[in-house]
VOVOKE-536867 format. One record per residue (C-alpha): chain; x, y, z. Coordinates in Angstrom, 1 decimal, decimal comma. Example, Ala and Ser with C-alpha at 12.3 -4.5 7.8 and 13.67 -1.06 7.14 Angstrom:
   chaine        x        y        z
        A     12,3     -4,5      7,8
        A     13,7     -1,1      7,1
***
This chain:
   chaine        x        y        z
        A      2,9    -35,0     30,9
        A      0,1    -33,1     29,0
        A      0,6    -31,8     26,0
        A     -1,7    -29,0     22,9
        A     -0,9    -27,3     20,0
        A     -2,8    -24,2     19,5
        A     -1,5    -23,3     16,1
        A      0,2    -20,7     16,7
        A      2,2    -22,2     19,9
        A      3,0    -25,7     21,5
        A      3,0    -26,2     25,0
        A      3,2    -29,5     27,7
        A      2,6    -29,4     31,0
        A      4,9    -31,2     33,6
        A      3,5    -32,1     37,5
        A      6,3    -30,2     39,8
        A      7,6    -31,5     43,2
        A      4,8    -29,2     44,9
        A      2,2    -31,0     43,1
        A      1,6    -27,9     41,0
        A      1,5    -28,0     37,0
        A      3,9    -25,9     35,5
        A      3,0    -25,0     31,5
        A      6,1    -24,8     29,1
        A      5,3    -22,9     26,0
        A      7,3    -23,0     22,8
        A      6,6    -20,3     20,0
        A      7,1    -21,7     16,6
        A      7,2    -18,9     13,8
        A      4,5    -19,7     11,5
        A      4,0    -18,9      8,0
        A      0,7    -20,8      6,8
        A     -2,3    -18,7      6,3
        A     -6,0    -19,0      7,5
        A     -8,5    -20,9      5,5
        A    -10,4    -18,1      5,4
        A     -7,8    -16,0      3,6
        A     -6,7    -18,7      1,3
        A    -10,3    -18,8      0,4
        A    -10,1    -15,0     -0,9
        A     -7,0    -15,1     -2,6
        A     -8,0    -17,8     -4,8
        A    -11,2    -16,3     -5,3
        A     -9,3    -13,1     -6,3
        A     -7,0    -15,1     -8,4
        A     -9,9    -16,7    -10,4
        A    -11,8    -13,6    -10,9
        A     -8,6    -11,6    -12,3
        A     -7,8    -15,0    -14,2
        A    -11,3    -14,9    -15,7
        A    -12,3    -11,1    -15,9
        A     -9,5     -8,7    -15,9
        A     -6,5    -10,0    -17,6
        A     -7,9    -10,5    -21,3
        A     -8,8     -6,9    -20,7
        A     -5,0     -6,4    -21,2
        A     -4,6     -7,3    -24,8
        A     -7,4     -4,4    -26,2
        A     -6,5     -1,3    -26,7
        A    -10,4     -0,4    -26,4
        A     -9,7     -1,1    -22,6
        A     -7,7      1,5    -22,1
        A     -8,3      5,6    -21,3
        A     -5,9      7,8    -22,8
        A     -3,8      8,1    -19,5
        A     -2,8      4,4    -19,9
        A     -5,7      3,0    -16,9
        A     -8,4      0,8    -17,2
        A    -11,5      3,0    -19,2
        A    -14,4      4,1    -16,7
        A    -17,4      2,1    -18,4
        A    -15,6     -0,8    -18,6
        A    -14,3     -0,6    -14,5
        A    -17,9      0,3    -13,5
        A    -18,8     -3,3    -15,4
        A    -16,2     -4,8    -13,5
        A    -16,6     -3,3     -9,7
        A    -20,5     -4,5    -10,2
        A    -18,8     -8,0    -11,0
        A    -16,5     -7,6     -7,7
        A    -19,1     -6,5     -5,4
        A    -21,4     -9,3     -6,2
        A    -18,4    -11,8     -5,8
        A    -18,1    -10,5     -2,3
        A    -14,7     -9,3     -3,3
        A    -15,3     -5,1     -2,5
        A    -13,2     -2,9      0,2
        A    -12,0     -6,1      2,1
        A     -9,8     -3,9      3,9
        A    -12,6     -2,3      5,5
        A    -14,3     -3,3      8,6
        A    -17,9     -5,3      7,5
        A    -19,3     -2,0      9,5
        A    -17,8      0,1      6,8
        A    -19,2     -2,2      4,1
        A    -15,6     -4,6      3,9
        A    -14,9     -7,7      5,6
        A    -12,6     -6,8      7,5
        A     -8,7     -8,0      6,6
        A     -5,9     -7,5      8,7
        A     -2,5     -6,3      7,0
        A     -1,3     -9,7      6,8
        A     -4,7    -10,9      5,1
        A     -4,1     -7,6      2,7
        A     -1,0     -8,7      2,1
        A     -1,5    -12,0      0,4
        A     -4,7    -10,5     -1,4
        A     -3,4     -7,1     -2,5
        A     -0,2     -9,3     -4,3
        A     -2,9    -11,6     -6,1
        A     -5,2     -8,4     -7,1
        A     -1,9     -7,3     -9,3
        A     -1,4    -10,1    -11,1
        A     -3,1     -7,9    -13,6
        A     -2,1     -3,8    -13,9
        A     -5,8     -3,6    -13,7
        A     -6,6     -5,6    -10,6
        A     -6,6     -3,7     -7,6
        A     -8,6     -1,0     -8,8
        A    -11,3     -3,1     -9,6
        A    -11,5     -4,5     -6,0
        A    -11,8     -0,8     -4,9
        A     -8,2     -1,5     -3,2
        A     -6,2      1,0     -4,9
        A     -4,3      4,2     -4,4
        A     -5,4      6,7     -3,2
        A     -8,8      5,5     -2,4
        A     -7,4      2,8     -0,5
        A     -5,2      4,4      2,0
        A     -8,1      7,2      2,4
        A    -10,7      5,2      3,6
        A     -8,9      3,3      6,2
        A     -7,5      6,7      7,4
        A    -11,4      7,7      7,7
        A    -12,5      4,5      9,5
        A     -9,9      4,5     11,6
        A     -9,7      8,5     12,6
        A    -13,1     10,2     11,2
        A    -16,1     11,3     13,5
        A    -19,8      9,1     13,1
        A    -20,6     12,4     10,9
        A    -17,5     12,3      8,8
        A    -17,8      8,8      8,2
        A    -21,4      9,2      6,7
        A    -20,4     12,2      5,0
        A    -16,7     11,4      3,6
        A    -16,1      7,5      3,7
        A    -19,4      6,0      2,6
        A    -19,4      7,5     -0,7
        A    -15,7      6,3     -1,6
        A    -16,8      2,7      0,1
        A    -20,1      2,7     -2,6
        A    -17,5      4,2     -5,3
        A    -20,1      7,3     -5,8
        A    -17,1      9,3     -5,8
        A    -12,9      9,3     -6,1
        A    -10,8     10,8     -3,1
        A     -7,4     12,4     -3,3
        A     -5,2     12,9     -0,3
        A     -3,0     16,7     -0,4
        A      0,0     17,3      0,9
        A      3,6     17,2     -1,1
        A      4,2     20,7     -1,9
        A      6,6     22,6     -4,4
        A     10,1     23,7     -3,1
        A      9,9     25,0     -0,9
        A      7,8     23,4      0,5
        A      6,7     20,0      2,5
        A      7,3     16,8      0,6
        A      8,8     13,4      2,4
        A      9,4     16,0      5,5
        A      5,9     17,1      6,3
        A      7,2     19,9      9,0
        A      8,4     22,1      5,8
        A      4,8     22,2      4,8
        A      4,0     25,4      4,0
        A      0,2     25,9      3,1
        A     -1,6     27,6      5,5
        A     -5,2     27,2      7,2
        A     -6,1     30,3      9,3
        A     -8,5     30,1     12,2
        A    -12,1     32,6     11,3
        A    -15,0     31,9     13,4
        A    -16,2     28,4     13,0
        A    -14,1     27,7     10,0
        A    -10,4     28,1      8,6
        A     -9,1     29,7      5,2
        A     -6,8     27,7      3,0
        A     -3,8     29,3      1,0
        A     -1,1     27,7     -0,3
        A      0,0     25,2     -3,5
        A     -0,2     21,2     -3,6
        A      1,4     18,9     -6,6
        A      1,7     15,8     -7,6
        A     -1,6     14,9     -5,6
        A     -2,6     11,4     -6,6
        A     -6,2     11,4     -8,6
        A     -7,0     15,1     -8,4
        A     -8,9     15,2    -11,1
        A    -11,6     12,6    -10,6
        A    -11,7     13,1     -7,1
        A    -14,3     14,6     -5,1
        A    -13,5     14,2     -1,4
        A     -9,9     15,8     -0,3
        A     -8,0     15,5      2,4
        A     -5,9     18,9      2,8
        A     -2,7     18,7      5,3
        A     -2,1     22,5      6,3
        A     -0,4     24,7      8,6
        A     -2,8     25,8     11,0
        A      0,0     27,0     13,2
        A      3,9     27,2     14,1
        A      3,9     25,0     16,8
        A      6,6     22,0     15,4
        A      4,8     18,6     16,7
        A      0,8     20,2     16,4
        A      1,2     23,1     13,8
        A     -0,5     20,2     11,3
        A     -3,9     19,9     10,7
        A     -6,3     17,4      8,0
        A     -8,8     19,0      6,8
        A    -12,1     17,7      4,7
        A    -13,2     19,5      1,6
        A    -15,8     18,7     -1,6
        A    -14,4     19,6     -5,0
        A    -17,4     22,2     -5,0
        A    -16,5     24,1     -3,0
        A    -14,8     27,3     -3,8
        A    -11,2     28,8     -3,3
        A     -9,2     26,6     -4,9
        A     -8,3     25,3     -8,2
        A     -6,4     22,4    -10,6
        A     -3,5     24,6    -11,8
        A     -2,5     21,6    -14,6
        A     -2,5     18,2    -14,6
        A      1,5     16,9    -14,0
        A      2,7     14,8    -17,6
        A      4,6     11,6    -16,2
        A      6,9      9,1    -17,4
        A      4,5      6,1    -16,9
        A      0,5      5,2    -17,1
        A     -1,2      7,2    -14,4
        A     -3,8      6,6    -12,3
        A     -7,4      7,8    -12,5
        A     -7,4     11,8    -12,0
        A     -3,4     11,6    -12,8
        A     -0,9     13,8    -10,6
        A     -2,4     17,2    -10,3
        A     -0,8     20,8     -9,1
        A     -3,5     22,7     -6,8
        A     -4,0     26,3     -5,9
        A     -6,0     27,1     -3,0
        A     -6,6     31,1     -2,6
        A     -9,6     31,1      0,1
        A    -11,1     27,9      0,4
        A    -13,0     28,0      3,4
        A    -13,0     24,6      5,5
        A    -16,1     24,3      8,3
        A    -14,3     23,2     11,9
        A    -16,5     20,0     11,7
        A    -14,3     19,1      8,5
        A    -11,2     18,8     10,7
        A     -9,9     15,0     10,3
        A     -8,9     14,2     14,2
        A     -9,3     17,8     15,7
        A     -6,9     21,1     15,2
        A     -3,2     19,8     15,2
        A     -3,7     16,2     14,5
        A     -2,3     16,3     11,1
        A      1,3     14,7     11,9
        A     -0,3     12,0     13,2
        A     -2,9     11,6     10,6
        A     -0,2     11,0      8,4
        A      1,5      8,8     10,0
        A     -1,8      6,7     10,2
        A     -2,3      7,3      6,1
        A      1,7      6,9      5,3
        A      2,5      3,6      6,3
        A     -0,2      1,1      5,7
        A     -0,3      3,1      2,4
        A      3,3      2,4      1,5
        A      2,8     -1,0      2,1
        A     -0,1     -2,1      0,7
        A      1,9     -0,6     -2,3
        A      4,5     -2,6     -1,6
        A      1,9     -5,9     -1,7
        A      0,7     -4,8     -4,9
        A      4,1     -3,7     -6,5
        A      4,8     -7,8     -5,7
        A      2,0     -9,2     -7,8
        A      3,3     -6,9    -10,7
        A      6,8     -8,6     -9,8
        A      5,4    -11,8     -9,9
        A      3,8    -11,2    -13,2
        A      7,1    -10,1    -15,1
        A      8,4    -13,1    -14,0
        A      5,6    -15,0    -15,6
        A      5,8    -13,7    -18,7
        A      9,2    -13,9    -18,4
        A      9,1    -17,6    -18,1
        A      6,7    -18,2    -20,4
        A      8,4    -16,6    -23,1
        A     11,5    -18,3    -22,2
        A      9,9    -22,0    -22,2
        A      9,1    -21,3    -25,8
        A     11,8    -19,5    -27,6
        A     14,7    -21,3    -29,1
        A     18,0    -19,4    -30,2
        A     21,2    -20,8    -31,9
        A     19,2    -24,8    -30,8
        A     18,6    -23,8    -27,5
        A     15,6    -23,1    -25,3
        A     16,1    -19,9    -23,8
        A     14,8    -21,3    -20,3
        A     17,9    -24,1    -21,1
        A     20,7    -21,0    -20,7
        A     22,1    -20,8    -17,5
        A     22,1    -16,8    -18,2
        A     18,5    -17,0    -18,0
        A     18,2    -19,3    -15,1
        A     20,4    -17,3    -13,3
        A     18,5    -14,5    -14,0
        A     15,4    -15,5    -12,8
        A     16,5    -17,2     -9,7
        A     17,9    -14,2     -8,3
        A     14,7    -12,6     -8,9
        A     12,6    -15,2     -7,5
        A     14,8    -14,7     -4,2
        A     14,3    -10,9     -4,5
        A     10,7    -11,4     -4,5
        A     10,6    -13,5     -1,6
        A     12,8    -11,5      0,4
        A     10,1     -8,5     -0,3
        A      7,3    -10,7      1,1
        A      8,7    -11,8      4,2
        A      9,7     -7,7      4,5
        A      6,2     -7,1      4,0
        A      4,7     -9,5      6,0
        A      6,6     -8,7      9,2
        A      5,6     -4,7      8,6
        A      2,0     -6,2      8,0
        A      2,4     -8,0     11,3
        A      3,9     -5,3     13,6
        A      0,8     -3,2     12,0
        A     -1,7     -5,4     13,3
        A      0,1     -5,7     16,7
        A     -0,5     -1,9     16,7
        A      2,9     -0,5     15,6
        A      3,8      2,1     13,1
        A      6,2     -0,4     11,9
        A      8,3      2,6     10,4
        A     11,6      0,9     10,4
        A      9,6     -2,5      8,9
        A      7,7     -0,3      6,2
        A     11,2      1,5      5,4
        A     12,8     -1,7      4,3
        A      9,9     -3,4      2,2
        A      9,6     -0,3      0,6
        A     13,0      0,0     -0,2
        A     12,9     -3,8     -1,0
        A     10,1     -4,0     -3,1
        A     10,3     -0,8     -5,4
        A     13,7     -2,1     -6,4
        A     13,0     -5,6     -7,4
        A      9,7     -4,5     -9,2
        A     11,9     -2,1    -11,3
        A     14,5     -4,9    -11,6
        A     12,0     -7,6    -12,5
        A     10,3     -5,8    -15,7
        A     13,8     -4,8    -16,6
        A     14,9     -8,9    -16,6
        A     11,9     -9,6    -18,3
        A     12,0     -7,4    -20,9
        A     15,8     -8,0    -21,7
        A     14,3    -12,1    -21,7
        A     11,4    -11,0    -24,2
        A     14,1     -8,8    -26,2
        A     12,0     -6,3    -28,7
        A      8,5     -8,2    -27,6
        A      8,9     -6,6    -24,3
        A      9,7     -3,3    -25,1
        A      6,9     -3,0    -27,4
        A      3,3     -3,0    -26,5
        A      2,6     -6,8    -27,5
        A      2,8     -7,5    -23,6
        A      2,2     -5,3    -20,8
        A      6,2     -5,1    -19,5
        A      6,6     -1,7    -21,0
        A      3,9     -0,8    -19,0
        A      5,1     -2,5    -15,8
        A      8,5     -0,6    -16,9
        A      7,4      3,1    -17,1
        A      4,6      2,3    -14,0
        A      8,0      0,8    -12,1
        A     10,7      3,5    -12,3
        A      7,8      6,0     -9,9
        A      8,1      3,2     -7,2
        A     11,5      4,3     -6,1
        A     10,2      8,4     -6,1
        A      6,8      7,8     -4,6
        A      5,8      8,3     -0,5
        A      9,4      8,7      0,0
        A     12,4      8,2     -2,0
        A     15,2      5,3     -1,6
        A     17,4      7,7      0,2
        A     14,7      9,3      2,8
        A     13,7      5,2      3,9
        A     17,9      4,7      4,2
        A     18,2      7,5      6,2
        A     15,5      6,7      8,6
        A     17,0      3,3      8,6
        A     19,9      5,0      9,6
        A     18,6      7,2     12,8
        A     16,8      3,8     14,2
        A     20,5      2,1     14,0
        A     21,6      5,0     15,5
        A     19,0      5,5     18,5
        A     19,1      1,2     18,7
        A     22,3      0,1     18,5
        A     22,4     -3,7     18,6
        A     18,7     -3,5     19,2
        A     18,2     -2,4     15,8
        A     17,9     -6,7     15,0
        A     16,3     -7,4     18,3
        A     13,2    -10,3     18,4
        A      9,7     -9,1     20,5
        A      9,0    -11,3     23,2
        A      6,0    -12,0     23,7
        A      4,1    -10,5     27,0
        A      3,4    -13,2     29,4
        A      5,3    -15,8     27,6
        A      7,9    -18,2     29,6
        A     10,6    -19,9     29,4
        A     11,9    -23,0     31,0
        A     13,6    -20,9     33,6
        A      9,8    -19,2     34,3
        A     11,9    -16,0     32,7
        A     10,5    -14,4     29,6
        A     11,7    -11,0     28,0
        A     14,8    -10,3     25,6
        A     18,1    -11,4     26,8
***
């Protein structure tokens, strides 16, 4: 009998009664990691170790939205790109190196270690979901034009389309802003809010209704912030620190949009989101679990060090108990996102896999700055550690690209439309079994 092991699968070959050889294989589910993207995430690791979190304790760090200050992120994305840590996401064509979703994943959660991190890396929202929506959909000519600017970080993008009631939000078909047909280009009216980064951005990508027709009515289209017909109504107060360019409300009375602007071609826009939405709620999902991870630290830390009526905090079973549950939590969330990461790279929307880590992982980041603070007591809720942050940052999680209840309920329709299938395995295509069968049974 022969026998290999190709890392992924083990197989032997017997000799049958024909004198044929007849391979067995045997799929082992395995969750090591390559070299090469071990090598990144503790390159990543040291870098934010080193660099980025004793950034954390100065308030001269900060801009007055709560975010890292512009001079002092240019100093930093200089420091990244000449560590040969810039857009990995991308493909080395685009100027990245070419991650899958499962490399992101691992990398993304060790970029937010630090509430700083991934924005250094250039791997943060919405940048990060915009340019692999434009390498993945945009024309030679829109990729010159629109990506390679965001990929250099000459300029911010923004990505449009949650509208006021009542209007489109989680449900794009209720969008409402229209984009009519002139000529050789189309004229935008309509109202956008809560658009991520607005206000620094330069390169937008517009969702609109460029007819009523229910699956194509959608379009993307590609606009400068120069260009006129449209305006920043105000920029959207929140609850927690806000990203570069905030959460912006946007008017557009006339904006006139070229037809070589059109992301994907005239009623493409459904799709387009679905390309941007769910690597996009998951890569938040792999960063949301490095901020996990990093309550938990400071949770611990803290813990190891405080005594209280002659007893180590850490020494309380309250504690212990605390922190083992969310140590599960947290590992629940990165198998969640791994297998989403995985049916990505297989080519899948992985809507029902992106549902649950999403609904996974907003929770127990929310639930893990809420432990940690309660560990820390006042320390935590004031500004002598970034959990408050973490806190106000976490409650959004649970709001933003779709709420708890919207993921549940498309949970919901797949158990419906599945059945028992809902939990089935994939088999792999070509694989066999001792039998020479293969397939789910």
């Amino acid at each position: 009998m022969l026998a290999f092991n190709d890392g992924s699968y083990s197989s032997r070959a017997t000799i049958g009664a024909d004198g044929g050889f007849r391979f067995i294989f045997v799929s082992a589910v395995n969750f090591e990691i390559p070299v090469r993207t071990e090598s990144f995430r503790t390159r990543i690791a040291d870098f934010v170790e080193r660099e980025i979190l004793p950034l954390e304790a100065d308030k001269a760090s900060y801009d007055g939205h709560g975010n890292i200050a512009l001079p002092l992120l240019e100093t930093l994305r200089g420091k990244a790109k000449a560590a040969g840590l810039w857009c990995l996401q991308l493909k080395p064509e685009t100027g990245g190196v070419g991650l899958s979703k499962v490399d992101m994943a691992v990398c993304y959660e060790a970029m937010n270690r630090s509430i700083f991190g991934p924005v250094v890396f250039n791997s943060a929202a919405p940048d990060d979901g915009n340019m692999m929506m434009l390498e993945r959909l945009g024309t030679p000519e829109q990729k010159q034009r629109w990506l390679k600017p965001i990929v250099e970080a000459k300029v911010r993008s923004a990505f449009a389309m949650t509208e006021p009631h009542p209007g489109g939000g989680s449900d794009p078909s209720m969008i409402m802003t229209r984009a009519e047909r002139r000529g050789d280009r189309y004229v935008v009216k309509g109202r956008k809010w809560f658009i991520t980064g607005a206000q620094e951005a330069s390169h937008f990508i517009l969702i609109a209704r460029t007819s009523d027709d229910p699956r194509h009515g959608l379009s993307a289209l590609l606009f400068h912030k120069d260009q006129p017909g449209w305006r920043i109504l105000r920029r959207i107060g929140i609850m927690g620190p806000e990203e570069h360019g905030g959460h912006c409300e946007l008017e557009f009375d006339g904006l006139e949009v070229p037809v070589e602007d059109v992301l994907a071609g005239e009623g493409s826009g459904l799709m387009v989101t679905q390309v941007r939405l769910g690597p996009a709620r998951l890569t938040h999902c792999m960063r949301w679990l490095g901020l996990a991870k990093r309550c938990i630290e400071i949770a611990r830390t803290y813990a190891a060090e405080r005594s209280g009526f002659g007893q180590l905090l850490a020494d309380r079973e309250s504690i212990q108990l605390m922190l083992g549950d969310l140590a599960m939590r947290i590992e629940i969330g990165r198998l969640l996102v791994m297998k989403a990461a995985w049916e990505l790279d297989r080519g899948g929307f992985a809507r029902k896999e992106v549902s649950m880590a999403k609904i996974q992982v907003a929770n127990v980041l929310h639930d893990a700055a809420d432990v940690a603070i309660q560990i820390n007591g006042a320390r935590g809720y004031s500004k002598d550690t970034v959990l408050e942050w973490i806190y106000r940052y976490a409650r959004q999680a649970r709001l933003v690209d779709g709420a708890d209840e919207v993921h549940k309920m498309v949970l919901n329709r797949f158990l419906n439309e599945e059945g028992a299938g809902f939990w089935r395995w994939h088999v792999e295509a070509g694989r066999q079994d001792e039998t020479g069968r293969g397939g789910n049974r």
